[in-house]
LOLO-694597 format. One line per field, with one value per residue (C-alpha): x, y, z; residue in one letter. Coordinates in Angstrom, 1 decimal. Each point is the difference from the previous one (the first is absolute). Example, Ala and Ser with C-alpha at 12.3 -4.5 7.8 and 13.67 -1.06 7.14 Angstrom:
<atoms>
px <- [12.3:1.4]
py <- [-4.5:3.4]
pz <- [7.8:-0.7]
aa <- [a:s]
</atoms>
This chain:
<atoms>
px <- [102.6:1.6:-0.7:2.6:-1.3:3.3:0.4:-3.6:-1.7:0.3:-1.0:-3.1:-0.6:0.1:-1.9:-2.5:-0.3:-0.5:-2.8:-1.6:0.6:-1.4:-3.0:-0.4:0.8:-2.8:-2.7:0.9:-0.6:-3.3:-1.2:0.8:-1.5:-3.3:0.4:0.3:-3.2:-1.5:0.4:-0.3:-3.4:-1.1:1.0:-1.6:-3.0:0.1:0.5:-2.6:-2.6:1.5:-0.9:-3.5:-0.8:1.3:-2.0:-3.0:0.7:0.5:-3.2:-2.1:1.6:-1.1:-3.3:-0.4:1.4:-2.5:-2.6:0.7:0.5:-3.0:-1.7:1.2:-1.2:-3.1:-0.3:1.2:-2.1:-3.1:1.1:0.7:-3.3:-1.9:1.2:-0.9:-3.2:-0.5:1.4:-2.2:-3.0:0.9:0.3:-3.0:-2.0:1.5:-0.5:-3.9:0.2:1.2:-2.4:-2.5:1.4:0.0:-3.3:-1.5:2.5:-1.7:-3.4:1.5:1.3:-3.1:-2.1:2.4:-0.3:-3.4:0.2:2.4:-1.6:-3.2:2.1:1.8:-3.9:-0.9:3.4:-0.9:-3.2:1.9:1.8:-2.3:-1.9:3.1:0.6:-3.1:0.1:3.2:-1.2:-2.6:2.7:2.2:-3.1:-0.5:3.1:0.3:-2.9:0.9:3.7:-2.1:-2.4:3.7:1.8:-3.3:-0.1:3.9:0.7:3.0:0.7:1.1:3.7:0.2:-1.8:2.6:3.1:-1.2:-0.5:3.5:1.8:-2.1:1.2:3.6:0.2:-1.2:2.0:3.5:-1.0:-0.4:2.8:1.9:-1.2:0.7:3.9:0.2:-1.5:2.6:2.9:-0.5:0.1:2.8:2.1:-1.0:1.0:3.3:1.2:-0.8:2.4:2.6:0.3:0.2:2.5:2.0:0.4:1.3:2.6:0.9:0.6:1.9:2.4:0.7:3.4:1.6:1.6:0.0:-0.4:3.6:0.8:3.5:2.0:1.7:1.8:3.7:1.7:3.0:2.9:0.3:-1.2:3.9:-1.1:-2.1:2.6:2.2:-3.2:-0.4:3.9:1.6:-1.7:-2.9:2.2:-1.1:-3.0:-0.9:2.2:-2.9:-2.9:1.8:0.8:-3.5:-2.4:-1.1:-0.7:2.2:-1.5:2.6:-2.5:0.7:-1.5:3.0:1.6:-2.1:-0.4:-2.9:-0.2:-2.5:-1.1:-3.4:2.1:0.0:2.9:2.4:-1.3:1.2:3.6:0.5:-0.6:1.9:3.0:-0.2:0.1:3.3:1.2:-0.4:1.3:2.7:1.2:1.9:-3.1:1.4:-1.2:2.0:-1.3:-3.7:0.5:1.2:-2.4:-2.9:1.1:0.5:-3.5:-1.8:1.4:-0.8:-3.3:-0.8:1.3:-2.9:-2.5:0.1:0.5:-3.1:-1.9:1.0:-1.1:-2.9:-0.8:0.6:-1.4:-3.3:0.0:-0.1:2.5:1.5:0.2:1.8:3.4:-1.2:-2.8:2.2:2.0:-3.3:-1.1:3.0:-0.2:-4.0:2.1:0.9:-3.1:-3.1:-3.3:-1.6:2.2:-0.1:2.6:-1.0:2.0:-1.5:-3.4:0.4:0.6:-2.9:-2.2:1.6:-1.2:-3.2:-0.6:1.5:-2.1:-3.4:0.6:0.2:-3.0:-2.0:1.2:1.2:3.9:2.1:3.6:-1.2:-1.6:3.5:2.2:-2.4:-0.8:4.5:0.5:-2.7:1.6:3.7:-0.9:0.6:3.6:0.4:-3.0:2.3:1.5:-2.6:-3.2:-3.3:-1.7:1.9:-2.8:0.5:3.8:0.0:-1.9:1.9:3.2:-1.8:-1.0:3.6:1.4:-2.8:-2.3:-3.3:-3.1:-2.0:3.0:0.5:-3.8:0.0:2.5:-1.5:-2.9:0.8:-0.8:-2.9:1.0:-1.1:-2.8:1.1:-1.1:1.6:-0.8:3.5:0.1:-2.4:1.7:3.1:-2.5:-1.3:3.4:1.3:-2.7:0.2:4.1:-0.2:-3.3:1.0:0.3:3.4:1.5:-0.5:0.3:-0.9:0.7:-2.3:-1.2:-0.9:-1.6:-2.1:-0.5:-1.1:-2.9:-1.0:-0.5:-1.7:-2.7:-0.1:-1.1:-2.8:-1.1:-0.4:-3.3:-3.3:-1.6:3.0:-0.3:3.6:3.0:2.2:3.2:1.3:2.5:2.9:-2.0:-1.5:-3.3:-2.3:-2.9:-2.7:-3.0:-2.9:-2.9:-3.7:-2.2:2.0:2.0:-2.1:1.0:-0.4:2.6:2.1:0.9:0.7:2.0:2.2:0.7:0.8:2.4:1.9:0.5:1.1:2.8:1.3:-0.3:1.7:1.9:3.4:-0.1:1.9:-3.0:-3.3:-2.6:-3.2:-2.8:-2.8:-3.1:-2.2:-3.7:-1.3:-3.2:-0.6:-2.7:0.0:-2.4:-0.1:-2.4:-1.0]
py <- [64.2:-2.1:-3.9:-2.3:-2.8:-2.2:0.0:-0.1:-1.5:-3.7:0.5:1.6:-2.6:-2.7:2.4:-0.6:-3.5:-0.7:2.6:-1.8:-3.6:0.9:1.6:-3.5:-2.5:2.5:-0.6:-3.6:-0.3:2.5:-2.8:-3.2:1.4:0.9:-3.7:-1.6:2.2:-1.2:-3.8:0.8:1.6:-3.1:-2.7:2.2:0.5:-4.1:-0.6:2.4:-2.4:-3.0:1.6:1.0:-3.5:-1.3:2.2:-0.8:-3.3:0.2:2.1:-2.6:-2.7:2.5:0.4:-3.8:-0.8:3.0:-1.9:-3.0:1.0:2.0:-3.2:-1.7:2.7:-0.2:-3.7:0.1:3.1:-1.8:-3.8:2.1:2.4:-3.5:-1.7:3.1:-0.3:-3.0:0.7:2.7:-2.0:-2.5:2.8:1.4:-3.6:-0.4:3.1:0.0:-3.6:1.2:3.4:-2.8:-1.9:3.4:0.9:-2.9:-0.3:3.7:-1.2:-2.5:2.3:2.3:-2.6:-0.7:3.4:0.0:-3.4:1.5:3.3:-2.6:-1.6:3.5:0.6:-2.7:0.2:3.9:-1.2:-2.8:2.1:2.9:-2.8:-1.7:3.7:0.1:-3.3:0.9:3.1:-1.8:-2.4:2.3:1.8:-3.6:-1.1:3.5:-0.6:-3.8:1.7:2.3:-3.0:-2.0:3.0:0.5:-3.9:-0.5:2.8:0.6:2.6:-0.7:1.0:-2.1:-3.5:0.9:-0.1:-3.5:-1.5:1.2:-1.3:-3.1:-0.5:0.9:-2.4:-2.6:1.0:0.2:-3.5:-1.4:1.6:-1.5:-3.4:0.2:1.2:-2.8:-2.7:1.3:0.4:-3.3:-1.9:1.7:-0.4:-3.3:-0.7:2.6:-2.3:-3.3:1.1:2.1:-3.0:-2.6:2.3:1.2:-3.4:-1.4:2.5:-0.4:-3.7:0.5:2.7:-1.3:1.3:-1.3:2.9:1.8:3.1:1.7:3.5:2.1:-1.0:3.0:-2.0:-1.0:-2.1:0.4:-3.0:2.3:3.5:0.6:0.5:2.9:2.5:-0.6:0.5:3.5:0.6:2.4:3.1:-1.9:0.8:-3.4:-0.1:3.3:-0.8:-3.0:1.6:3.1:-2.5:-2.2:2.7:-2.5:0.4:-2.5:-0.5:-0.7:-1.1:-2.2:-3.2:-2.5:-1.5:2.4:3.0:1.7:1.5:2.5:1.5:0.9:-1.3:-4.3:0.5:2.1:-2.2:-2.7:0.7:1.5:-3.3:-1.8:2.4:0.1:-4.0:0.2:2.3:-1.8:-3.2:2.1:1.5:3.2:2.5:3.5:3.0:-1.0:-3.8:1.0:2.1:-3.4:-2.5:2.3:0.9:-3.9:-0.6:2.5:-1.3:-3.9:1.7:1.3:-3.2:-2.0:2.2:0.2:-4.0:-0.4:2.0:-1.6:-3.1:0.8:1.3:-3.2:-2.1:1.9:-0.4:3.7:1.5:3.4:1.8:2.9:-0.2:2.4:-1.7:-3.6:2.2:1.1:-3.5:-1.1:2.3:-0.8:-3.4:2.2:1.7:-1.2:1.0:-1.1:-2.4:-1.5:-0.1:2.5:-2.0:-3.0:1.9:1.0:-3.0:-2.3:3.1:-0.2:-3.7:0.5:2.6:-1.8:-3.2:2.0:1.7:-3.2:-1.1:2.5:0.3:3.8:0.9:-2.1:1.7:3.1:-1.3:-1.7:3.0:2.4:-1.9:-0.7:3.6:0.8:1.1:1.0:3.8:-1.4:-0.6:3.6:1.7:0.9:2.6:1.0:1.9:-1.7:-3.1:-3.2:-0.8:3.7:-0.4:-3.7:1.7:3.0:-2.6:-2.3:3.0:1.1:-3.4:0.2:-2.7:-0.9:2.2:-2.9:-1.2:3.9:0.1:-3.5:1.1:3.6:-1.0:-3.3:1.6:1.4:3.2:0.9:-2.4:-3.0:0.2:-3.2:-4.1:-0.2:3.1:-1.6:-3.6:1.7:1.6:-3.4:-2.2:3.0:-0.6:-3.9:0.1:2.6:-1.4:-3.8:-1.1:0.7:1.8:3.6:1.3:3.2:2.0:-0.6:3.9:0.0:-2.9:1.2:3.0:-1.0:-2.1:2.9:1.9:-3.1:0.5:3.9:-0.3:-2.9:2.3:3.1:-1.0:0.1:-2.8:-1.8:-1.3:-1.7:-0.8:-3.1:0.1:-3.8:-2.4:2.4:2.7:-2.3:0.2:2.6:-1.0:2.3:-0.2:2.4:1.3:-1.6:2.9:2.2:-2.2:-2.3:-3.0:1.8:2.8:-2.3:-1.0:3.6:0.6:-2.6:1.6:3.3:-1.1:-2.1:2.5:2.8:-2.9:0.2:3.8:0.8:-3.7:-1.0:-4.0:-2.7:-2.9:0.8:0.4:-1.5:2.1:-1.6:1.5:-1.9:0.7:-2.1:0.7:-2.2:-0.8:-0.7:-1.6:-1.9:-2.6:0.0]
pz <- [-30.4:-2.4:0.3:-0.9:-1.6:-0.8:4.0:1.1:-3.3:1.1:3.6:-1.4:-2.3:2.6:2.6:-2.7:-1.0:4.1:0.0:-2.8:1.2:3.2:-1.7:-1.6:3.3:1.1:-2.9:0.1:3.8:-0.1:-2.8:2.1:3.1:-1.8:-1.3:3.5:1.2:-2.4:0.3:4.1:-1.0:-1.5:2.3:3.0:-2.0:-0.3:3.5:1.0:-2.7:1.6:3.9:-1.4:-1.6:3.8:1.8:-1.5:0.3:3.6:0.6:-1.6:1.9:3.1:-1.3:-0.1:3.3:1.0:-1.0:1.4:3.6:0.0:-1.6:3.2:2.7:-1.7:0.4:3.5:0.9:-1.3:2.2:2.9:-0.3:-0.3:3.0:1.8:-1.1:1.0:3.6:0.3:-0.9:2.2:2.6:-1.1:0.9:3.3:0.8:-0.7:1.9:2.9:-0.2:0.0:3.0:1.8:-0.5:1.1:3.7:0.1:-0.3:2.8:2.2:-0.2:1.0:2.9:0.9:0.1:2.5:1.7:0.2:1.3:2.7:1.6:0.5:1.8:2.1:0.9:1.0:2.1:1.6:0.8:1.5:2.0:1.3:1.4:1.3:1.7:1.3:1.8:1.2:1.5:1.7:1.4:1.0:1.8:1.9:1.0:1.2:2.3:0.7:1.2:1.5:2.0:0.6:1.2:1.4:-2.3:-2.6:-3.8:0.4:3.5:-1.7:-3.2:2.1:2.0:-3.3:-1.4:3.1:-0.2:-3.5:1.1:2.4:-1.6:-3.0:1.8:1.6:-3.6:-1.0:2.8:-0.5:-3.8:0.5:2.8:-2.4:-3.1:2.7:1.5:-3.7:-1.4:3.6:-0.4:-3.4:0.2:3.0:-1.4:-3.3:2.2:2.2:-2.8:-1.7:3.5:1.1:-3.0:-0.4:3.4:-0.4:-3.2:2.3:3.3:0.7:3.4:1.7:3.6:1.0:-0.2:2.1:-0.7:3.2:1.6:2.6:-0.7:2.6:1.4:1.2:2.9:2.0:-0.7:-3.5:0.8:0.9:-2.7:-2.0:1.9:-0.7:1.7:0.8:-2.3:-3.3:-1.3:1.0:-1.8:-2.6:-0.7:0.2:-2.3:-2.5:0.2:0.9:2.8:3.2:2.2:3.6:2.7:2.8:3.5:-2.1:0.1:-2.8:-2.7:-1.1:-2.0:-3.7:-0.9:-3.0:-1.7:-3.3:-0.1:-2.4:2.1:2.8:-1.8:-2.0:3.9:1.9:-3.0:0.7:3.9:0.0:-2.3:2.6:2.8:-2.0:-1.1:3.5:-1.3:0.6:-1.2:-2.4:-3.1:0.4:0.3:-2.6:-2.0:1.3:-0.8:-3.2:-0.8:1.6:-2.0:-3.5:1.5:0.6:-3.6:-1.7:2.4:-0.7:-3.4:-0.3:2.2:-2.2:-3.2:2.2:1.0:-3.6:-1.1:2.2:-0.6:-3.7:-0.7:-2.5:-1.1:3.3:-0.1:2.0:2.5:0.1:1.0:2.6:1.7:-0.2:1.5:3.1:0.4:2.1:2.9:0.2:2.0:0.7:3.0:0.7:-3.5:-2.9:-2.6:-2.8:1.4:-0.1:-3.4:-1.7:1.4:-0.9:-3.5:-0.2:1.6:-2.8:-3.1:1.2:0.5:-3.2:-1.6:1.8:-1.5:-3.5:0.6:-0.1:1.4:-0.8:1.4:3.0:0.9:-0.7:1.7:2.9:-0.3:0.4:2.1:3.3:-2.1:1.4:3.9:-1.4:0.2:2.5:2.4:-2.1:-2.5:1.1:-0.7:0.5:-1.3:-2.4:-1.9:0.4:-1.5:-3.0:-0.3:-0.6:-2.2:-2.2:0.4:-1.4:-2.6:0.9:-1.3:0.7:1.5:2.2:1.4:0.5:2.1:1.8:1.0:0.6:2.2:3.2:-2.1:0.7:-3.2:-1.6:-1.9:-3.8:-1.2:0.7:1.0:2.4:1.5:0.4:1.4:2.2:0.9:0.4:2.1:2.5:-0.2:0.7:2.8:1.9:-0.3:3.9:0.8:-2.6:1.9:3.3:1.9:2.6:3.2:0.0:-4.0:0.3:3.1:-1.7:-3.3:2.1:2.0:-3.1:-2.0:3.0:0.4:-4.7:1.0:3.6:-2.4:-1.6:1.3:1.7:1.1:3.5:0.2:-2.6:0.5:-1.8:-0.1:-1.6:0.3:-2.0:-2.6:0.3:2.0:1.3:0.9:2.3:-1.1:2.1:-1.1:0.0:-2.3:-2.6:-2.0:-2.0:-3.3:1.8:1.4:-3.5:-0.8:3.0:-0.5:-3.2:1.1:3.2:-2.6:-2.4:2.7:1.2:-3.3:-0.6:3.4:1.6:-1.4:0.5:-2.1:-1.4:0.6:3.1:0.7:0.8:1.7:1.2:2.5:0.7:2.9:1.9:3.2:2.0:3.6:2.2:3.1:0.9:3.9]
aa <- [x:x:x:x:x:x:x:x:x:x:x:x:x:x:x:x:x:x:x:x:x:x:x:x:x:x:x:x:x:x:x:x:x:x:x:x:x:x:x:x:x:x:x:x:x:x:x:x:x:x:x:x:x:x:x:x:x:x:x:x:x:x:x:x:x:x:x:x:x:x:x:x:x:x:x:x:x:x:x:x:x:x:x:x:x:x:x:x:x:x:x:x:x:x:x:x:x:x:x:x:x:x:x:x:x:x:x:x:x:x:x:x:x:x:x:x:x:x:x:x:x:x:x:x:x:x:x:x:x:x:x:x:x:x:x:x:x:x:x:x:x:x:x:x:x:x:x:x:x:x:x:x:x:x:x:x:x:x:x:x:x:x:x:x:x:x:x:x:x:x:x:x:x:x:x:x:x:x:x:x:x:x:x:x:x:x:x:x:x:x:x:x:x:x:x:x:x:x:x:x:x:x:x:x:x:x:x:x:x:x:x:x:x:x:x:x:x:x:x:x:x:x:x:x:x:x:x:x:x:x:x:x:x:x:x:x:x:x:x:x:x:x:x:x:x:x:x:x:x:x:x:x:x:x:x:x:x:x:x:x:x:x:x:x:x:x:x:x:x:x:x:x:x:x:x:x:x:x:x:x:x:x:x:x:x:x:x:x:x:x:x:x:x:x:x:x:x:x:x:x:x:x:x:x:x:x:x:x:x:x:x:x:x:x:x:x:x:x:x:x:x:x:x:x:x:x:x:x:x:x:x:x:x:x:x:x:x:x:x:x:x:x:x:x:x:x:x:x:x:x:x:x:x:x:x:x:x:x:x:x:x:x:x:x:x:x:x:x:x:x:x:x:x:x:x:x:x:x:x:x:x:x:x:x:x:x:x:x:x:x:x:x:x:x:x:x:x:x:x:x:x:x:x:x:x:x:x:x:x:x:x:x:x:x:x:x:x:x:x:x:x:x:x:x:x:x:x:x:x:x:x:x:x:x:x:x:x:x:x:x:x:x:x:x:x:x:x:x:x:x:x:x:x:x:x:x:x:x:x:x:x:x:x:x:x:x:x:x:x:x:x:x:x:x:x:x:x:x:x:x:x:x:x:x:x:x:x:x:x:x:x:x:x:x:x:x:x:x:x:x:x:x:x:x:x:x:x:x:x:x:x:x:x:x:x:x:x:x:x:x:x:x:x:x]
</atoms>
């Protein structure tokens, strides 16, 4: 192969000089790296001298502080090793002080032992010598019981049970005369302060009013009147008592006729609406529908105005307005003759004023002895007794727990636990047993005698039983031989408390047993 060197000469030429310039950059560059490592040798080689110098440096400064701290435990170690020492010596002579101390309250207590030990001696002999002594007692006192049995005729058990009725006896008559004395002083005293308090209450209430009733009788301008009451076929007439729930009595009485119902209220708006009636003169279905309608709505408006009244005439505020309404229809409502609302509100005062009296709570007293009957507003349609039914409402309108308990318990039903249930109590009995303020029936009243002498004729050793001042006071005659004084007392106490477990009576009743004996003779 033939190489032309005119064409390729130049290329080789410069192919060259690049090879040999790059053979130099690379010489040149081999020289200034190995003069970089080498001047990079050198400064690391200083900065590892430097770090060696610091190093040591540091580890003497370590060394030192070293030193120093365990200098300090040292010092420390040795303080606190000193003052422990010292406690432990200290402990060390209280302990051998109170090693002493024990050693000599042992020598103490040894020789108490020892005394001790001494005396449990002489007390075994004691006894061994009291045993004896009792032996021979017993063997004594057996032989004297023989000696007595022998001598009264009795045996042990028979002279044992004289003595323990001997000693019963005479017990029960101290007993008796004990309870009598106590009785008697705290009657005494409890009458003195109830009278003192009773009768100023009473004078600070003396309210003038009679006895009302609910009339039933409306009169008429004419017997005319009564058959265009009846109305034809008797259309009006049931028409009225349809519209009233009345009873209307068409009877030969002149000039009247009679209105009955157990409810004072229908009695009522029907008389009101039968007297506008007969003022009217146009009796018919569609006008007693009217006039009754007119009388019952008249009839609402005065019962709730009496009970705001009444609520404010008493002093006592806050009522409930169910509470006003049954107030309100307490006014046609009696009891025994006497006006419940009327009834209500002197016991209301009596209460309030013998509250006072006595320092307890006078608001309460008032409101309770207020609302005390408010359950005969409704007895005749609610079951129960009108005490439970005036507490069931009072709870119901949310009243206090010491008013609902005065007023259950007012009856004493259930047992007052209150100074004011018990003032209600009281001013109940005061307004309903003042002289004329109550009436009965002629058979209850006979009745509740004869049964006031049947409780005091029960007991034994009654020879007769007097019940006077219209059922007052009882007065019983005992027999001599079997009721002493001492017993008397006692059974004055008993008939008393079986009057009040099983008699119903407004006040109170005297009991009053009488132990006479008489001695006759007759000079000839």
């Amino acid at each position: 192969m033939i190489i032309n060197w005119e064409i390729f000469g130049p290329a080789i030429a410069l192919f060259l000089c690049l090879v040999g310039v790059l053979l130099v950059g690379f010489l040149v560059g081999q020289k200034i790296t190995r003069i970089r490592l080498g001047a990079a040798k050198k400064e690391a080689e200083k900065i590892l001298e430097e770090a060696k110098r610091e190093a040591e440096a540091k580890r003497r400064e370590a060394l030192l502080e070293t030193k120093d701290i365990s200098h300090k435990q040292e010092v420390e170690f040795e303080k606190r090793t000193k003052t422990r020492r010292q406690e432990i010596e200290r402990l060390s002579r209280e302990l051998s002080r109170k090693e002493e101390e024990l050693n000599r309250k042992v020598d103490l207590l040894e020789k108490k032992e020892k005394d001790l030990n001494f005396k449990v001696n002489q007390i075994l002999a004691r006894e061994k010598s009291l045993t004896l002594k009792e032996e021979s007692l017993k063997a004594t006192m057996e032989e004297e019981r023989k000696n007595l049995e022998r001598l009264s005729g009795l045996t042990r058990e028979e002279a044992k049970g004289m003595l323990l009725a001997n000693l019963k006896r005479e017990m029960t008559q101290e007993q008796a005369m004990v309870i009598k004395t106590a009785l008697d002083k705290a009657r005494e005293e409890a009458d003195r302060k109830a009278r003192e308090i009773i009768s100023t209450a009473i004078q600070r209430c003396a309210p003038e009013y009679t006895t009302e009733t609910t009339v039933s009788t409306v009169s008429l301008p004419s017997d005319e009147m009564k058959g265009r009451i009846i109305g034809r076929e008797g259309r009006n007439i049931r028409a009225f008592e349809a519209a009233t729930g009345v009873d209307l009595i068409v009877d030969d009485t002149p000039e009247a006729v009679v209105l009955s119902s157990f409810d004072p209220v229908r009695r009522e708006i029907a008389k009101i609406a039968l007297k506008r009636l007969i003022a009217d003169g146009r009796i018919q279905p569609a006008r007693i529908e009217e006039m009754v309608g007119r009388a019952k709505r008249e009839m609402e408006t005065t019962i709730r105005k009496v009970g705001q009244e009444t609520a404010l005439e008493v002093g006592v505020s806050n009522l409930h307005p169910e509470e006003l309404k049954l107030l309100g229809r307490l006014k046609y409502r009696t009891s025994y003759g006497q006006n419940v609302l009327e009834h209500s509100k002197e016991v209301a005062h009596l209460a309030g004023m013998m509250a006072a009296e006595l320092g307890a709570q006078g608001k309460v007293a008032k409101r309770a002895g207020l609302l005390h009957d408010i359950g005969k507003a409704v007895d005749h349609e609610v079951e129960g007794t009108h005490a439970r039914i005036g507490a069931d409402l009072a709870r119901r309108y949310r009243e206090s727990p010491g008013v609902i308990q005065a007023i259950v318990s007012h009856h004493e039903e259930v047992e007052p636990k209150s100074v004011e249930a018990v003032l209600v109590l009281a001013a109940d009995a005061i307004s309903a047993s003042r002289p004329g303020m109550r009436r009965e029936t002629l058979e209850s009243y006979v009745k509740r005698l004869e049964r006031l002498e049947d409780i005091a004729d029960s007991f034994p050793g009654i020879q007769k039983s007097y019940a006077i001042q219209a059922g007052r006071e009882i007065r019983i005659m005992v027999e001599v031989e079997k009721v002493d004084d001492a017993q008397a007392a006692q059974l004055a106490r008993d008939i008393s408390k079986k009057i009040e477990k099983e008699l119903e009576y407004p006040g109170q009743i005297k009991v009053t047993v009488i132990r006479e004996r008489r001695v006759i003779e007759y000079a000839k």
